[in-house]
Kinemage of the C-alpha trace (Angstrom):
@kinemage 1
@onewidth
@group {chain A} dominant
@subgroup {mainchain}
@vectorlist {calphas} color= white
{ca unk a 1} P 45.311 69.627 156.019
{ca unk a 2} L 45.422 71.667 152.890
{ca unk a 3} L 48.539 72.345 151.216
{ca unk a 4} L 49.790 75.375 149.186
{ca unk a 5} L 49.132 75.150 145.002
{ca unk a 6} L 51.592 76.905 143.013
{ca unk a 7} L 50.536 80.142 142.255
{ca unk a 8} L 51.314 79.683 138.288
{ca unk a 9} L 48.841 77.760 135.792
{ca unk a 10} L 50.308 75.872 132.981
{ca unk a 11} L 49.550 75.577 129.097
{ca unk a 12} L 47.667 78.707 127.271
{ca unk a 13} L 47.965 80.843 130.592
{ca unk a 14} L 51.649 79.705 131.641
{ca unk a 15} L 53.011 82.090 134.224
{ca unk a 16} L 50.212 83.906 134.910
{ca unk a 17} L 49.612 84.489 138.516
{ca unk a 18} L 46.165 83.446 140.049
{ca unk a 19} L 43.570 85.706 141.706
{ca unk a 20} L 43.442 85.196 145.576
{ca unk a 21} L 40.075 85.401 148.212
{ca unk a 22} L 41.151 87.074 151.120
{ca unk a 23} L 39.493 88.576 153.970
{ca unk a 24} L 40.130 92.259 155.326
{ca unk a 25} L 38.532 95.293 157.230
{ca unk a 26} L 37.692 98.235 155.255
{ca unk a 27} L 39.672 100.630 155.973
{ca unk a 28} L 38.441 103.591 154.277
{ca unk a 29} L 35.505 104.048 151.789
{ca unk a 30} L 36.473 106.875 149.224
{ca unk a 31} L 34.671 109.995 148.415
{ca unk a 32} L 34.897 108.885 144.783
{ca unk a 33} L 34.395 108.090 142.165
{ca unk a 34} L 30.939 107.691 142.657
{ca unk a 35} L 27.098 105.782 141.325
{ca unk a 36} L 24.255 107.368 139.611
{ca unk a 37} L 23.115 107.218 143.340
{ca unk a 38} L 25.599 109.262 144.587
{ca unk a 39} L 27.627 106.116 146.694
{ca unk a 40} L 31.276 105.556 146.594
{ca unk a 41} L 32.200 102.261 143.903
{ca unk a 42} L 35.476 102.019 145.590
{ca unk a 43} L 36.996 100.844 149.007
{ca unk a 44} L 40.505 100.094 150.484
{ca unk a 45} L 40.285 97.049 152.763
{ca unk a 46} L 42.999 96.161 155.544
{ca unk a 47} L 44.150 92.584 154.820
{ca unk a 48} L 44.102 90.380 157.876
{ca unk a 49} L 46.692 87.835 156.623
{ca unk a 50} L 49.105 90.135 154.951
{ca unk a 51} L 48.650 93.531 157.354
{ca unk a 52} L 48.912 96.153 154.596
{ca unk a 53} L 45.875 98.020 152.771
{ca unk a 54} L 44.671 97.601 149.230
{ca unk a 55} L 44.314 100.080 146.356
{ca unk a 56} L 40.784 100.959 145.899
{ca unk a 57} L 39.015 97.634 145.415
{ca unk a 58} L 35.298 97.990 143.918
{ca unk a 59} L 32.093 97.445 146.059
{ca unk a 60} L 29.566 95.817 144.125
{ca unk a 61} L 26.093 97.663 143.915
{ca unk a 62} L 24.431 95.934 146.732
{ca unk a 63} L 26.943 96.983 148.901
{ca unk a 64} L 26.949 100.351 148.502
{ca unk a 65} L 25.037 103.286 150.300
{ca unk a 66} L 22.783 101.663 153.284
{ca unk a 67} L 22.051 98.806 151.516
{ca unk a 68} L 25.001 96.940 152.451
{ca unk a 69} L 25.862 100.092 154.980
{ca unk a 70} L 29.419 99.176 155.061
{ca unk a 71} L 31.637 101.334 156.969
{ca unk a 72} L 34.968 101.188 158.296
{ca unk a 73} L 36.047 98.201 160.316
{ca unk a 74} L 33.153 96.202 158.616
{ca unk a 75} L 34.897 92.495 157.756
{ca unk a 76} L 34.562 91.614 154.183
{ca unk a 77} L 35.879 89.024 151.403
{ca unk a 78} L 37.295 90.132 148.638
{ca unk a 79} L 39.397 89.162 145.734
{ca unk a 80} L 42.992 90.506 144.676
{ca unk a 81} L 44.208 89.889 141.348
{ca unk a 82} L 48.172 90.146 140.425
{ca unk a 83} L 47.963 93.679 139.211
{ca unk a 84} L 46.350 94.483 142.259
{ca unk a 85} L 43.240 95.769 141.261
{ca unk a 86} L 40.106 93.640 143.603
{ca unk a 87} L 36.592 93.098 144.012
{ca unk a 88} L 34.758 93.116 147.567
{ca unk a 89} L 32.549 89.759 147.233
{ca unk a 90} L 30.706 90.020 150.646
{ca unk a 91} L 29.682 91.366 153.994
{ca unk a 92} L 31.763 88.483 155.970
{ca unk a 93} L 29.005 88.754 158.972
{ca unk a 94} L 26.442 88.222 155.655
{ca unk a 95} L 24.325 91.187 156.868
{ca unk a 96} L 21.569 92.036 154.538
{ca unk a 97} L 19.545 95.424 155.183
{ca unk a 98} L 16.762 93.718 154.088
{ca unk a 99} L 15.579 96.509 152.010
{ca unk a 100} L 16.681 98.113 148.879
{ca unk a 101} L 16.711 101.943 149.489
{ca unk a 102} L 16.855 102.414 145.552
{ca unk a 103} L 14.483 102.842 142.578
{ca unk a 104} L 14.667 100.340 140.387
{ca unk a 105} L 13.884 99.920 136.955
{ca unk a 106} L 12.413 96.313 135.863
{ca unk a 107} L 12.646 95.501 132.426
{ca unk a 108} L 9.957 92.700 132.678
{ca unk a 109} L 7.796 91.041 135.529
{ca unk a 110} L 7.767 91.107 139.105
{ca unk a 111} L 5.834 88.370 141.413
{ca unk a 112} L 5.052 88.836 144.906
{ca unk a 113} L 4.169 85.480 146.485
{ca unk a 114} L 3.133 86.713 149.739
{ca unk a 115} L 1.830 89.711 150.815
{ca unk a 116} L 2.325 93.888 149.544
{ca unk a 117} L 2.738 96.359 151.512
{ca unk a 118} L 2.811 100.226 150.164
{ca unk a 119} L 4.560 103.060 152.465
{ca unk a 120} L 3.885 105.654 150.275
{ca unk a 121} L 2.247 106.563 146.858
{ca unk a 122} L 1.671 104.023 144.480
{ca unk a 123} L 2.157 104.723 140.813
{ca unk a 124} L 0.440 102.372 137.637
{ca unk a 125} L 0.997 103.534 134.357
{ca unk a 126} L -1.034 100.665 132.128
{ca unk a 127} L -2.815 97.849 133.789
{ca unk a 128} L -3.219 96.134 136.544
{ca unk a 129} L -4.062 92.591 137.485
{ca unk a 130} L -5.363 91.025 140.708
{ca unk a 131} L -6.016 87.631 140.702
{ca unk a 132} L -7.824 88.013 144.355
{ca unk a 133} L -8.549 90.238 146.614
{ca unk a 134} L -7.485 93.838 147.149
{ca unk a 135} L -7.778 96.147 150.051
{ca unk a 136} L -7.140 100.133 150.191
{ca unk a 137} L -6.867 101.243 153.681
{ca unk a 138} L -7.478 105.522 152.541
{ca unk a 139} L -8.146 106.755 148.766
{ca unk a 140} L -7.335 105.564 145.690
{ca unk a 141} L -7.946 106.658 142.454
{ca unk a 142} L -7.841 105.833 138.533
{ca unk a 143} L -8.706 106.764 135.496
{ca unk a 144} L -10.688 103.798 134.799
{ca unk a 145} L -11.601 101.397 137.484
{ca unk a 146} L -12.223 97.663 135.117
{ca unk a 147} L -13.485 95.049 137.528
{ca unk a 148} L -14.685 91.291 136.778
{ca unk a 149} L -17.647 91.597 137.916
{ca unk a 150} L -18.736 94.889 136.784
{ca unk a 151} L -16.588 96.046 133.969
{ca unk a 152} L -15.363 99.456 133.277
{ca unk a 153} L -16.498 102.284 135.475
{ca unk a 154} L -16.176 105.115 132.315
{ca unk a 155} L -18.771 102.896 130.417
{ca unk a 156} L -21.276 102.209 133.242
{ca unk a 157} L -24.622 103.868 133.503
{ca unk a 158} L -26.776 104.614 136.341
{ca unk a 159} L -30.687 104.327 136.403
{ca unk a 160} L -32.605 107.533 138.002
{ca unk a 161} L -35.197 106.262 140.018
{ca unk a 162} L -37.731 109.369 139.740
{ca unk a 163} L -38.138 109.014 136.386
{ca unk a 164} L -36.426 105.682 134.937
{ca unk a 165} L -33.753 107.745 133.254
{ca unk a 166} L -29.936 106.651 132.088
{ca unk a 167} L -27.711 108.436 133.640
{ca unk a 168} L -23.899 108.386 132.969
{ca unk a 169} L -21.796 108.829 135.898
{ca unk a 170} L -20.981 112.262 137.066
C-alpha cells in the first residue's frame, strides 16, 4: 500500500512544495501561442483526480500537430508544479504516429540500419556513400556520378569505334 509523503522537502529547499504527475483529458488545445510549424505549444488538460482544468500546460514538440495528433479527450500525463504552470509528458494510450510530418535539420549523421524508402524527391548537396547496393526505380540524376568500380563519370572517356577516337562524353 503506498502512503502519502509530505509535500515539503527539508534542508536547502525547506518549504518548497513538490511537482506532482497526474493524469487528465485535454480539454482544449489553444490557438496560441504557436511553433515555427504553425502548432499550438500549449494545452489545458481536465484532471481526473482533482476535476478542475489546468492553465495552459506546454505540449512538448513531438506532441504537437499530427505527430502526436492530440485532440480533445485524448488521456495524457502531465506534471503540475506549485505555481501551476505544467508540462504534458505523454500520450497515456503511448500512441506514436509513427512518422514525423516535419523537416528536420541534422546537425551530424544519420544511420539507417534497415531499409530506405523515398516518397518524393530526394535532395544531396555533397556526397554520398553506399556501402552496397542501390536501386532507382525512375530517373535520377547528378552532377557527377563517382562509382568504385568506374570512377567519375565527368572524367571518363569513350572510344569511337569507326575510327579509334577519344571521345569525352556528350
Amino acid at each position: 500500500m503506498f502512503t502519502k509523503r509530505p509535500r515539503t522537502t527539508s534542508g536547502l529547499f525547506k518549504g518548497l512544495k513538490m511537482s506532482e504527475i497526474c493524469k487528465g483529458k485535454i480539454s482544449t488545445i489553444e490557438a496560441s501561442p504557436v511553433d515555427e510549424s504553425g502548432h499550438s505549444t500549449h494545452a489545458r488538460v481536465f484532471s481526473l483526480t482533482g476535476g478542475s482544468v489546468t492553465r495552459p500546460l506546454v505540449i512538448p514538440w513531438w506532441l504537437r500537430g499530427s505527430m502526436g495528433n492530440l485532440k480533445t479527450g485524448d488521456e495524457v500525463v502531465y506534471v503540475l508544479f506549485e505555481d501551476m504552470t505544467g508540462y504534458i509528458l505523454g500520450r497515456f494510450d503511448g500512441h506514436f504516429q509513427t512518422f514525423i510530418p516535419y523537416d528536420p535539420i541534422v546537425d551530424g549523421n544519420v544511420k539507417v540500419t534497415g531499409n530506405q524508402t523515398i516518397e518524393g524527391d530526394e535532395s544531396i548537396v555533397g556526397n554520398e556513400t553506399v556501402g552496397g547496393n542501390s536501386t532507382v526505380t525512375g530517373n535520377s540524376s547528378a552532377a557527377d556520378f563517382v562509382s568504385g568500380s568506374y570512377g567519375s563519370t565527368n572524367s571518363h572517356t569513350h572510344t569511337d569505334s569507326l575510327g579509334g577516337k577519344t571521345t569525352s562524353p556528350a
